[in-house]
DOMARNU-707439 format. One line per field, with one value per residue (C-alpha): residue in one letter; residue number from 0; x, y, z. Coordinates in nm, 3 decimals. Example, Ala and Ser with C-alpha at 12.3 -4.5 7.8 and 13.67 -1.06 7.14 Angstrom:
// residues 2
rest A / S
nr 0 / 1
x 1.230 / 1.367
y -0.450 / -0.106
z 0.780 / 0.714
// end
This chain:
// residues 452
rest X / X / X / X / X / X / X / X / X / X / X / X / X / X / X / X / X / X / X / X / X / X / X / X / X / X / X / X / X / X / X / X / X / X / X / X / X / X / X / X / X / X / X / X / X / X / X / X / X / X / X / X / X / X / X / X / X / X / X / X / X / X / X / X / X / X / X / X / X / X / X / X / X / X / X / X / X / X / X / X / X / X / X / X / X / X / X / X / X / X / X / X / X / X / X / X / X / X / X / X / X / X / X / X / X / X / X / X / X / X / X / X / X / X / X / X / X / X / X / X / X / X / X / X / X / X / X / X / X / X / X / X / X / X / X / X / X / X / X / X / X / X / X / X / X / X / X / X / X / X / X / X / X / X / X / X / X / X / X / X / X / X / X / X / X / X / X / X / X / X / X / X / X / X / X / X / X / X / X / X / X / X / X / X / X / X / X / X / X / X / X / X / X / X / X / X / X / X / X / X / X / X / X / X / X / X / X / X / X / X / X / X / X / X / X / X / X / X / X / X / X / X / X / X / X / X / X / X / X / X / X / X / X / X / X / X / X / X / X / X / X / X / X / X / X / X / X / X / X / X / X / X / X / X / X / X / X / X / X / X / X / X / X / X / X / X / X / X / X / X / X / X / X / X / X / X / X / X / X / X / X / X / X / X / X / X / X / X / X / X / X / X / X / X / X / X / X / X / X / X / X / X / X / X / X / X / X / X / X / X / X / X / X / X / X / X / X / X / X / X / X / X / X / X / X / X / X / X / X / X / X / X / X / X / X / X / X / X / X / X / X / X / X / X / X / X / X / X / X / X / X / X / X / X / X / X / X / X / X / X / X / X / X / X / X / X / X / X / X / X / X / X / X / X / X / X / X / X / X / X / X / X / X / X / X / X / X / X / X / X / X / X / X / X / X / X / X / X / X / X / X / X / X / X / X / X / X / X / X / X / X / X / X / X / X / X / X / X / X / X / X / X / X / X / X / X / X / X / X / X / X / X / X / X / X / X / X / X / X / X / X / X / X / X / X / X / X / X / X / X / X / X
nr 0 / 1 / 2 / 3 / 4 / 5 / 6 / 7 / 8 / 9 / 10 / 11 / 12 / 13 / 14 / 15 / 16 / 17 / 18 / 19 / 20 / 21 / 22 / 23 / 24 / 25 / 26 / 27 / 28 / 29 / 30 / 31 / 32 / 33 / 34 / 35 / 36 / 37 / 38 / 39 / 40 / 41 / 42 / 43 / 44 / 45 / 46 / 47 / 48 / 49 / 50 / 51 / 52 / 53 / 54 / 55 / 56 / 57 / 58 / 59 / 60 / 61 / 62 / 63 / 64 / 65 / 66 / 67 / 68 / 69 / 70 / 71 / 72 / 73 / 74 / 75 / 76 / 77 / 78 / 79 / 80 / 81 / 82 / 83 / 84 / 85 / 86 / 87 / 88 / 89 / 90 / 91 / 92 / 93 / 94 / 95 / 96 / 97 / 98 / 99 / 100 / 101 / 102 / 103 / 104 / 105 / 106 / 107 / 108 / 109 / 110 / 111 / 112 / 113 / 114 / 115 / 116 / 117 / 118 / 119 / 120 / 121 / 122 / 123 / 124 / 125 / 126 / 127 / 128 / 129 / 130 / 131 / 132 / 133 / 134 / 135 / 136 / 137 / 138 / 139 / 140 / 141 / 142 / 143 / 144 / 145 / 146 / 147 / 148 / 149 / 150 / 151 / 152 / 153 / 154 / 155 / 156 / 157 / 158 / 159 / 160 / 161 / 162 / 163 / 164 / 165 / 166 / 167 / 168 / 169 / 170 / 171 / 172 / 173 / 174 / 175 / 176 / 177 / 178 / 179 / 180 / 181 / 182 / 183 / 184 / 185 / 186 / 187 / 188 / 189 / 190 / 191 / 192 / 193 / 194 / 195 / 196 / 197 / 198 / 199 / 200 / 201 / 202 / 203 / 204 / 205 / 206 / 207 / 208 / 209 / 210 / 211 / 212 / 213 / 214 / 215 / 216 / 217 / 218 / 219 / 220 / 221 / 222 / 223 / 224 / 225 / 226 / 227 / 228 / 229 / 230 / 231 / 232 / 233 / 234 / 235 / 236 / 237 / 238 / 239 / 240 / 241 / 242 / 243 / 244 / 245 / 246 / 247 / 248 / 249 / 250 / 251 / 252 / 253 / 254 / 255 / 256 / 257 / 258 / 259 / 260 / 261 / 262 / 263 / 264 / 265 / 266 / 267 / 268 / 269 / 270 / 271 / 272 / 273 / 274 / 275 / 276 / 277 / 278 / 279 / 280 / 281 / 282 / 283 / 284 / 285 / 286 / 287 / 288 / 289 / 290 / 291 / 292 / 293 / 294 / 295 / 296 / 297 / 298 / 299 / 300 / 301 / 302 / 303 / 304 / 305 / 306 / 307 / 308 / 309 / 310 / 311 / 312 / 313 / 314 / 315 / 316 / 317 / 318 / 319 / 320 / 321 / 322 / 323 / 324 / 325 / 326 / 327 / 328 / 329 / 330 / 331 / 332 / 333 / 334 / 335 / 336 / 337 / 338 / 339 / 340 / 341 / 342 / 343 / 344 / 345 / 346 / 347 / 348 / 349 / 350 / 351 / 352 / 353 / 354 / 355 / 356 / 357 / 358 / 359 / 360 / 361 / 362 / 363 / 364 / 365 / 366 / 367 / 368 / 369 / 370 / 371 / 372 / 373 / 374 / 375 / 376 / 377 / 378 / 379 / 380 / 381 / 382 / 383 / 384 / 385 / 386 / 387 / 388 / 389 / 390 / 391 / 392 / 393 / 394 / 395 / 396 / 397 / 398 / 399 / 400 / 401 / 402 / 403 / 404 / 405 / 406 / 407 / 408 / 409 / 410 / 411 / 412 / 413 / 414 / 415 / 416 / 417 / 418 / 419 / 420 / 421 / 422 / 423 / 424 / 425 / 426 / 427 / 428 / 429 / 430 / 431 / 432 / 433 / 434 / 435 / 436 / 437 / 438 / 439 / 440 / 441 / 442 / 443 / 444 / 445 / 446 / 447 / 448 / 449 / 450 / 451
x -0.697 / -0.764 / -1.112 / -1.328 / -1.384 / -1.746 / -1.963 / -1.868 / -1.949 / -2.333 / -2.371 / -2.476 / -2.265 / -2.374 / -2.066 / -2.038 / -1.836 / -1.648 / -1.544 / -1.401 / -1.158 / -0.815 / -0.766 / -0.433 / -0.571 / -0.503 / -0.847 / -0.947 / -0.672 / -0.794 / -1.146 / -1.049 / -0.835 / -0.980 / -1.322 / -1.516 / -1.822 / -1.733 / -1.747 / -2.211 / -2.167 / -1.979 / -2.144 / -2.504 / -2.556 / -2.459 / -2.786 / -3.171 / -3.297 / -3.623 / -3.653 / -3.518 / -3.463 / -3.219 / -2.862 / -2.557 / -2.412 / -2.147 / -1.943 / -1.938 / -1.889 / -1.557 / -1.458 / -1.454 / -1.245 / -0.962 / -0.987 / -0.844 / -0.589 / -0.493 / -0.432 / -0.325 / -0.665 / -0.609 / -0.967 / -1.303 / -1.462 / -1.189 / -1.261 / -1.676 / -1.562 / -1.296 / -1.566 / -1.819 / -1.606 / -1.337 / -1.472 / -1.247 / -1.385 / -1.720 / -1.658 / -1.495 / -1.817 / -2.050 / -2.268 / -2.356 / -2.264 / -2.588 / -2.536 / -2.488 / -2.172 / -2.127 / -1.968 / -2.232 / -2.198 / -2.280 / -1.880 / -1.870 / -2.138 / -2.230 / -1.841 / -1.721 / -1.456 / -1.164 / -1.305 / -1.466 / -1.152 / -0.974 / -1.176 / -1.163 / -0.759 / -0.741 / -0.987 / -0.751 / -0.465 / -0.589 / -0.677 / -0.351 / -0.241 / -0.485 / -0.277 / 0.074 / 0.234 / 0.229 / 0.405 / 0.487 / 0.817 / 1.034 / 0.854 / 0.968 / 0.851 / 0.877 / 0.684 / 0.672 / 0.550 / 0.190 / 0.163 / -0.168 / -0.394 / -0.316 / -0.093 / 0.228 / 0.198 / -0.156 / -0.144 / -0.138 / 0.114 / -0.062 / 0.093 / -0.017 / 0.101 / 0.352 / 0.276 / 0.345 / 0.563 / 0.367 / 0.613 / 0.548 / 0.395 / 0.673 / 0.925 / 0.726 / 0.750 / 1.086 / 1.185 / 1.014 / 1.139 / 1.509 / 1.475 / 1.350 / 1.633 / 1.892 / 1.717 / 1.551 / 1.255 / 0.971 / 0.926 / 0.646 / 0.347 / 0.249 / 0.585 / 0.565 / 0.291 / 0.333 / 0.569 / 0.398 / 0.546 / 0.437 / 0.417 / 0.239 / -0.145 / -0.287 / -0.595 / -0.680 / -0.649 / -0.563 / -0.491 / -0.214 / 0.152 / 0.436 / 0.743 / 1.104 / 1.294 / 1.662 / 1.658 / 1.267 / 1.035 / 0.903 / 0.528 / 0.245 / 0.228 / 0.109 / 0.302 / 0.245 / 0.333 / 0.365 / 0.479 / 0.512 / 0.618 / 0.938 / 0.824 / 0.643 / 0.598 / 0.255 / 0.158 / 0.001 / -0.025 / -0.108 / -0.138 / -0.115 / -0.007 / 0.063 / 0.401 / 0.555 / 0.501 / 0.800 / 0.820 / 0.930 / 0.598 / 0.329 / 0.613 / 0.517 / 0.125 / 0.130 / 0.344 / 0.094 / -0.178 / -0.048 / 0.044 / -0.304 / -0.484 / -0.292 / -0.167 / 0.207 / 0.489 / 0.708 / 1.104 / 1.275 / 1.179 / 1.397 / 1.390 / 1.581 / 1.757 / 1.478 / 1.362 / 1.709 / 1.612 / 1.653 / 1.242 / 1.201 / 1.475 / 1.342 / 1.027 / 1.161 / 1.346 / 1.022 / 0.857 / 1.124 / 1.162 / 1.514 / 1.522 / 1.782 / 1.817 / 2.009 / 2.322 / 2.222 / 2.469 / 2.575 / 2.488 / 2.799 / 2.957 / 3.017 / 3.311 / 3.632 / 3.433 / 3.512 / 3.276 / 3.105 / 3.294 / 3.626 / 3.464 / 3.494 / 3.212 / 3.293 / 3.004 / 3.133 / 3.190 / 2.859 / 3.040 / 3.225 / 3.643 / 3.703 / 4.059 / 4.228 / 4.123 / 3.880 / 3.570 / 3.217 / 2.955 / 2.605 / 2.429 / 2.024 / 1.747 / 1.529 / 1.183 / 1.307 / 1.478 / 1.842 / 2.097 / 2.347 / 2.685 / 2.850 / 3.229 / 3.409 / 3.430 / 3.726 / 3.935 / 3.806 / 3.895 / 4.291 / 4.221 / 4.449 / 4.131 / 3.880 / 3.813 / 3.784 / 3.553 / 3.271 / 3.175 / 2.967 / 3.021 / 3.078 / 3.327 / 3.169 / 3.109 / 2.774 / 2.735 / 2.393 / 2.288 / 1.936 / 1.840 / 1.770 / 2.077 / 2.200 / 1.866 / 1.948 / 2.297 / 2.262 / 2.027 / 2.231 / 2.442 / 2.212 / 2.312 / 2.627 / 2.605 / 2.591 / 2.214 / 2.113 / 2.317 / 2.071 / 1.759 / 1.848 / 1.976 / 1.607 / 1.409 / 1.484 / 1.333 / 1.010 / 0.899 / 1.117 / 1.012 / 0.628 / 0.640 / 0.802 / 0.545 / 0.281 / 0.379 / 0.477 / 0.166 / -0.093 / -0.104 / 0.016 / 0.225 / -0.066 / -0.310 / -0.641 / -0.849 / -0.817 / -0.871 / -0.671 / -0.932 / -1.004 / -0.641 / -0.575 / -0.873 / -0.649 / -0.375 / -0.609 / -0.759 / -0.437 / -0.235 / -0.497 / -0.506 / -0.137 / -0.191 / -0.465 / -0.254 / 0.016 / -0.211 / -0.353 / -0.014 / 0.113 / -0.125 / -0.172 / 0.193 / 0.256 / 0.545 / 0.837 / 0.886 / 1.119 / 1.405 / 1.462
y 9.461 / 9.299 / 9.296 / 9.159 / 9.370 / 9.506 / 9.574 / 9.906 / 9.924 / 9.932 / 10.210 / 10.496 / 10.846 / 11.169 / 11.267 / 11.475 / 11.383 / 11.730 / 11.589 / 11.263 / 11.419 / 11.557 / 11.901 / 11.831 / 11.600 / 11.696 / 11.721 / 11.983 / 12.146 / 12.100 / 12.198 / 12.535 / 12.643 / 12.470 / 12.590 / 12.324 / 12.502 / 12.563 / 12.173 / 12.181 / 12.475 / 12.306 / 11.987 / 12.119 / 12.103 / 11.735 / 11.676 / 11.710 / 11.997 / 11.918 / 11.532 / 11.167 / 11.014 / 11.255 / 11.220 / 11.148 / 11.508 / 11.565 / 11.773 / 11.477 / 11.238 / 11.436 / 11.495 / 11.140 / 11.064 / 11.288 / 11.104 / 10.834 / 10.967 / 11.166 / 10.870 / 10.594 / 10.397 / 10.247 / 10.062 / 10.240 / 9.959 / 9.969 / 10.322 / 10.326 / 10.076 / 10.321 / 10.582 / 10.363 / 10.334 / 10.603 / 10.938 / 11.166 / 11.051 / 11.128 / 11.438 / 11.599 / 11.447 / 11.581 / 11.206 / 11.137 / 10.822 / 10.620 / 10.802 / 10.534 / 10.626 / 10.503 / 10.591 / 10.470 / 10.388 / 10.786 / 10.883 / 10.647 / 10.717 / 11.085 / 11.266 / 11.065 / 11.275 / 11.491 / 11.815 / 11.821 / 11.672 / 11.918 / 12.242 / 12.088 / 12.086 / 12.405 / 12.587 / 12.432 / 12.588 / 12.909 / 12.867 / 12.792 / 13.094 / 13.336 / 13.262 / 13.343 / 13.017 / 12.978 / 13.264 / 13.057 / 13.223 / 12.873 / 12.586 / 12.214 / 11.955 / 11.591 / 11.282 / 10.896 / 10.584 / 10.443 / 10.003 / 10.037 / 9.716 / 9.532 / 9.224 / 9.227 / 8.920 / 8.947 / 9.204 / 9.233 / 9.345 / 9.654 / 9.971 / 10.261 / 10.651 / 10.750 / 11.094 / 11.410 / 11.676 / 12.022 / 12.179 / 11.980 / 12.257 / 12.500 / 12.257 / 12.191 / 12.551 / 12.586 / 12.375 / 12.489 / 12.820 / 12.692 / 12.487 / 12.799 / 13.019 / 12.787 / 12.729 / 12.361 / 12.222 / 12.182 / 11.851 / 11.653 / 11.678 / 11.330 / 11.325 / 11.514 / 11.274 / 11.132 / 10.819 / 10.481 / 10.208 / 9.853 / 9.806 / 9.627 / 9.657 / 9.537 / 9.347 / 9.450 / 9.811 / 9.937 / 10.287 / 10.145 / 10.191 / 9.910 / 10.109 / 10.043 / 10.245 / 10.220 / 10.107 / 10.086 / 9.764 / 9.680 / 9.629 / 9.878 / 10.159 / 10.507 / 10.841 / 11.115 / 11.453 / 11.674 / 12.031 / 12.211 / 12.539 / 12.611 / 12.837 / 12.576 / 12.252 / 12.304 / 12.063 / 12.354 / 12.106 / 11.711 / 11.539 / 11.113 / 10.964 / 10.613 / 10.529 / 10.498 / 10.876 / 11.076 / 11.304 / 11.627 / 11.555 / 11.701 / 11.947 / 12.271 / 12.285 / 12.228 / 12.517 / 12.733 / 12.621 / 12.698 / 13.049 / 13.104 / 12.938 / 13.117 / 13.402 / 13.283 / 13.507 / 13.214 / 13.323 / 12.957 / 12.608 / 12.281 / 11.990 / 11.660 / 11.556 / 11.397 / 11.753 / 11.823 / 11.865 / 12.158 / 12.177 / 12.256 / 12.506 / 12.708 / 12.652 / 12.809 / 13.102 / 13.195 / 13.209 / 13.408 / 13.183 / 13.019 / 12.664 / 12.475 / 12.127 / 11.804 / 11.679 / 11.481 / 11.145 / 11.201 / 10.850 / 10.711 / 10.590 / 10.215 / 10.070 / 10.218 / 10.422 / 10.855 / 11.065 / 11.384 / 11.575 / 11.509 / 11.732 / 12.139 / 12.358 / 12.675 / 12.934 / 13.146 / 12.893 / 12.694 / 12.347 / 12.121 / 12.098 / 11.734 / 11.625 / 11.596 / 11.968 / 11.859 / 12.128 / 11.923 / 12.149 / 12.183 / 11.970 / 11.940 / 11.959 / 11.651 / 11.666 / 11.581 / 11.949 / 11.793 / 12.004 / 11.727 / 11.815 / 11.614 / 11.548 / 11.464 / 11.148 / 11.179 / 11.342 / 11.034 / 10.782 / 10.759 / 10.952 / 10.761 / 10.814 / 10.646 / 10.365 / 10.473 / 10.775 / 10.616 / 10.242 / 10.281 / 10.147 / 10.475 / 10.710 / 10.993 / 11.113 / 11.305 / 11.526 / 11.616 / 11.930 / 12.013 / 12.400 / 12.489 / 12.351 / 12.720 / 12.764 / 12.389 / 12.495 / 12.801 / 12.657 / 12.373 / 12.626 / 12.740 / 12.490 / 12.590 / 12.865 / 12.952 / 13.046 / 12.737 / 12.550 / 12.622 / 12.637 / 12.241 / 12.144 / 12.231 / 11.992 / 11.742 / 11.910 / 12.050 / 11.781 / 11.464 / 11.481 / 11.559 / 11.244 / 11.053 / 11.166 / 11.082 / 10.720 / 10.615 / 10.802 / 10.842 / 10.530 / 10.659 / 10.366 / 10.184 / 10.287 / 10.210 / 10.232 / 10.131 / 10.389 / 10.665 / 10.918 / 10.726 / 10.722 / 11.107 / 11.158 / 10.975 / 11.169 / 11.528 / 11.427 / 11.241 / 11.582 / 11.802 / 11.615 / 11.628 / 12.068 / 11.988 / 11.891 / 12.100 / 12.409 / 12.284 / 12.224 / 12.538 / 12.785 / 12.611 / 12.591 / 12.729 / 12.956 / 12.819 / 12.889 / 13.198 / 13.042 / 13.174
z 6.774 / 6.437 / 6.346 / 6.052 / 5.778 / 5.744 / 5.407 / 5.404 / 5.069 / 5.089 / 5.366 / 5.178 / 5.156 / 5.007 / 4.780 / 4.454 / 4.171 / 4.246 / 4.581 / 4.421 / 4.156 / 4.274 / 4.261 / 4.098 / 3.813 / 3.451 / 3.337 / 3.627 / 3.400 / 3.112 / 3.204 / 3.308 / 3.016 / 2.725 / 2.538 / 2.359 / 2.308 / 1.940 / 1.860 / 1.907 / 1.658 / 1.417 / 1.385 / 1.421 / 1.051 / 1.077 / 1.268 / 1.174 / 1.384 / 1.462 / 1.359 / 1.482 / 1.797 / 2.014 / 1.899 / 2.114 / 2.226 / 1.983 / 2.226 / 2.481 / 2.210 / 2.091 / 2.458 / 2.508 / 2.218 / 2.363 / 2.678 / 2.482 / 2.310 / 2.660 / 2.801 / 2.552 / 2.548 / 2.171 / 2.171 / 2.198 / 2.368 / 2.598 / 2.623 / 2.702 / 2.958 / 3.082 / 3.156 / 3.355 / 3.594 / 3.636 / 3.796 / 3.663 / 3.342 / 3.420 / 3.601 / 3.260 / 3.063 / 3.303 / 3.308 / 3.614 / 3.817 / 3.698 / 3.298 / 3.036 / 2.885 / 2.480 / 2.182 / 1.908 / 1.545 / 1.512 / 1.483 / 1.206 / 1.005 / 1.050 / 1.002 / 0.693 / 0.593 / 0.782 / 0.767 / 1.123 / 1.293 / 1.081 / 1.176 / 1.563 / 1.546 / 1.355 / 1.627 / 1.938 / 1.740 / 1.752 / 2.140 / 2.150 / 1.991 / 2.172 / 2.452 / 2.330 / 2.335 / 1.925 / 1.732 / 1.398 / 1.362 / 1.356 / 1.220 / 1.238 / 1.066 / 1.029 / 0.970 / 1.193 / 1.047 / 1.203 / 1.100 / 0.963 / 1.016 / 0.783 / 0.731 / 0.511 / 0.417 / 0.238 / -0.091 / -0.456 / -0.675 / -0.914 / -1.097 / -0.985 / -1.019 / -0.830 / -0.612 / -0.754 / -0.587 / -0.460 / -0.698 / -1.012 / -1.186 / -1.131 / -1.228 / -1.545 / -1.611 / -1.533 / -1.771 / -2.043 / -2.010 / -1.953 / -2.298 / -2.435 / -2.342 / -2.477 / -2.807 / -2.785 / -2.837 / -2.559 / -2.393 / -2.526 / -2.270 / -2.271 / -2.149 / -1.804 / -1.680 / -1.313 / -1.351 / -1.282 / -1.054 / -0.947 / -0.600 / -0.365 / -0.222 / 0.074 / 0.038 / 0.411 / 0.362 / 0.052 / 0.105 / 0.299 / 0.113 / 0.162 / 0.335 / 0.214 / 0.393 / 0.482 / 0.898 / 0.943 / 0.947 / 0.603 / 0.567 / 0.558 / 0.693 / 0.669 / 0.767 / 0.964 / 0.842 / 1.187 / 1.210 / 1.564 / 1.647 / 1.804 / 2.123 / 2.331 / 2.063 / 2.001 / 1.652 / 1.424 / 1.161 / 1.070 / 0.754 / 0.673 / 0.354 / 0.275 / 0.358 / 0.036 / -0.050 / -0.014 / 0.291 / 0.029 / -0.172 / 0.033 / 0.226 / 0.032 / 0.011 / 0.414 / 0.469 / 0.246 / 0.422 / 0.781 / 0.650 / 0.563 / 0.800 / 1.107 / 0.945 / 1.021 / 0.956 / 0.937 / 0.922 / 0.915 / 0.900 / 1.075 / 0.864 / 0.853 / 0.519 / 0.358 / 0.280 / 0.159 / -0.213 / -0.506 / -0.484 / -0.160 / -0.105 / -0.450 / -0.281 / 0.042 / -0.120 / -0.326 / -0.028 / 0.179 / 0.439 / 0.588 / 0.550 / 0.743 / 0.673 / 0.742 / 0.577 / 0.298 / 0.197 / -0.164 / -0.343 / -0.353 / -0.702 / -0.832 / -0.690 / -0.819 / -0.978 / -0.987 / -0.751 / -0.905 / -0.650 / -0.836 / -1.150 / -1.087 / -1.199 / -1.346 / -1.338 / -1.609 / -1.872 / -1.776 / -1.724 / -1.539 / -1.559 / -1.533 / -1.321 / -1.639 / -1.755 / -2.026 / -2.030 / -1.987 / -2.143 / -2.145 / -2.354 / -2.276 / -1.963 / -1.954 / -1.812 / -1.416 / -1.437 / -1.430 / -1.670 / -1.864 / -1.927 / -2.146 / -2.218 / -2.542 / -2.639 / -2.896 / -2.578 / -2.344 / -2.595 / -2.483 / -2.122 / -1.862 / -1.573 / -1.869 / -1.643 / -1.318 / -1.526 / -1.679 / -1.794 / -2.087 / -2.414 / -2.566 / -2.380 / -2.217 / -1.899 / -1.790 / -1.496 / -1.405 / -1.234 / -1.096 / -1.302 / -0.869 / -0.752 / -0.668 / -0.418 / -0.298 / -0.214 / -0.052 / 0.171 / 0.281 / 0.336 / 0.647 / 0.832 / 0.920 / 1.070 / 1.442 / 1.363 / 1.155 / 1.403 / 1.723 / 1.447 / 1.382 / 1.719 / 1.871 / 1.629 / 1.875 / 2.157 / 1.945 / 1.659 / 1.780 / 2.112 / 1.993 / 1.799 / 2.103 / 2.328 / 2.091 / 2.037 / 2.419 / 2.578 / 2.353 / 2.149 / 1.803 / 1.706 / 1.523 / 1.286 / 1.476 / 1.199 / 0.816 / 0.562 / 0.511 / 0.566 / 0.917 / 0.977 / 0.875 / 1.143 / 1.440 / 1.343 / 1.379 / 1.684 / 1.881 / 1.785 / 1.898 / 2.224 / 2.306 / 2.191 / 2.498 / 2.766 / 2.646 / 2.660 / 3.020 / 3.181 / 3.036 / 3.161 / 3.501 / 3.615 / 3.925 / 3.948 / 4.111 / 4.468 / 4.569 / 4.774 / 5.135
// end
């Protein structure tokens, strides 16, 4: 018998927010495995301790945040709302059904800088790591672009100082002592300063950087350099840059900084080809660690034009043998560490290759070298063998799939704030969220069920 629905709704029932969350739901998980007592401790000095009108719990107010980046809520409006009326929500914030639930203009105005989202990720880390599922033996690392908020359309055109490499300062030195061995002078010093560019600004947000990038969107953007471990993918470090800095620049001082902050006994590192460069694999060697990168595209020559392949080198006589036998030899380092060998222009004057050799007025050919080729060459060489071979084939599985994760279910496509010390803070606190679940659903897995 069909009969007219009754307002159920206002009898009154005596439940518990316990009752109302599924035993199965991830945040049960999450409560059970993950500690965030440490976050009062850490932002106590932030508050006056005996003064003012009571403050907003920091703990909840950080707890909430990784609700949203848990579950891809891009908007923290969208997010208070969010909590008022899902349980689960409430149940892992501990506010009762009649709380108020808000996220004030505290987050904004009290943690100004990175170093609390920093020590928050750093501290989940080393959860994560207290329960064996981080050894920092294999390292991969990578970066993905975020569109900041900002339109393309609207910037200025300024110079500004290009970004300089982790390894500058070695470099410097290495060429002044390579100058010095072969009996020239020292570079100049005004010389070795950082080059300067134009390029364009956003107006919107100007720590943005314009992206050029061979098959990506152009506009502005900033990028997100990620590392993860290769046992379970945990993200043991995080670090945004505008998008037009290089992803080699920062590479090096990251590394260091995971090796001291975790104690890592890192053995090898994964990285795609835009890490493929003489810096970071004398970086690598200096530092005894394996690097194992992508095949990197040689640029290719002018049309009709002779490829660098084509020229020999010859160790022992420090030079290059051209096709037709001619000897190129070393002739000077300039201050980007390349070694020039030149050839003879008397002997290229009636050479039968001359024009599909070199184009310039006066007939000589130069070969460049980089004075760490030799590291940058035996690490590429890493890559082919059957070890470097399942080293690279797992980046997909560990850092590729951590930024694929991050962008379809935790809303890291867009920069969602502007600033790149608000943006470097999304990037902290959305990787430390996806270490969360990873922890949860890794220490709460039930073992699989022995067959019959």
């Amino acid at each position: 018998m069909l009969r007219e629905p009754g307002p159920e709704q206002t009898a009154l029932e005596i439940v518990t927010l316990e009752e109302l969350v599924p035993a199965d739901h991830l945040l049960r998980k999450v409560d059970a495995v993950i500690d965030f007592a440490f976050i009062h401790g850490l932002t106590a000095p932030l508050y006056c301790p005996d003064n003012g009108r009571p403050a907003l719990d920091p703990t909840l107010m950080f707890k909430a945040l990784f609700l949203g980046y848990l579950f891809g809520v891009r908007s923290e409006r969208q997010l208070v709302r969010e909590i008022q009326v899902n349980v689960a929500y409430r149940w892992f914030l501990r506010l009762r059904l009649t709380d108020a639930s808000t996220l004030s203009q505290n987050r904004r105005r009290r943690y100004g800088d990175t170093s609390v989202a920093q020590e928050i990720f750093d501290r989940i880390v080393e959860q994560a790591i207290s329960h064996g599922l981080v050894d920092g033996t294999v390292l991969y690392t990578d970066s993905t672009h975020l569109k900041a908020n900002a339109n393309k359309s609207k910037y200025d055109k300024a110079i500004v100082t290009k970004s300089r490499s982790d390894y500058w300062e070695a470099l410097d030195a290495a060429i002044t002592k390579e100058r010095r061995e072969r009996g020239l002078k020292s570079l100049a010093p005004k010389k070795l300063m950082p080059v300067e560019a134009e390029t364009k600004v956003s107006r919107t947000d100007p720590d943005s950087g314009y992206m050029v990038r061979d098959d990506k969107p152009k506009g502005f953007f900033y990028l997100d350099h990620r590392t993860v471990d290769g046992r379970l993918g945990i993200i043991t470090d995080t670090f945004a840059t505008p998008a037009n800095v290089h992803d080699s620049i920062v590479y090096l001082g990251r590394l260091d900084r995971q090796r001291e902050r975790f104690a890592f006994p890192v053995a090898a590192v994964g990285l795609d080809a835009g890490y493929a460069t003489a810096g970071i694999a004398q970086g690598l060697e200096e530092r005894d660690i394996l690097g194992v990168t992508g095949y990197r595209n040689p640029t290719p020559p002018k049309p009709g034009m002779m490829r660098k392949s084509r020229f020999q080198r010859e160790e022992d006589q420090d030079g290059y043998r051209c096709p037709q036998g001619q000897l190129l030899g070393y002739a000077t380092t300039d201050r980007q560490g390349y070694r020039h060998y030149k050839s003879d222009p008397a002997l290229c004057q009636q050479c039968p290759l001359r024009a599909s050799c070199t184009s310039a007025a006066k007939p000589q050919r130069v070969i460049t070298r980089h004075i760490w080729q030799d590291a940058r060459e035996r690490c590429d060489s890493h890559r082919l063998t059957p070890w470097g071979k399942a080293v690279y084939k797992h980046r997909k599985e560990t850092v590729e799939r951590s930024f694929a994760d991050a962008k379809q279910l935790h809303g890291h496509r867009y920069a969602r704030f502007r600033g790149q010390i608000a943006v470097a803070c999304q990037c902290l606190l959305a990787a430390a969220a996806q270490n969360i679940k990873k922890i949860a659903l890794a220490l709460t897995r039930q073992p699989d069920p022995i067959p019959a």
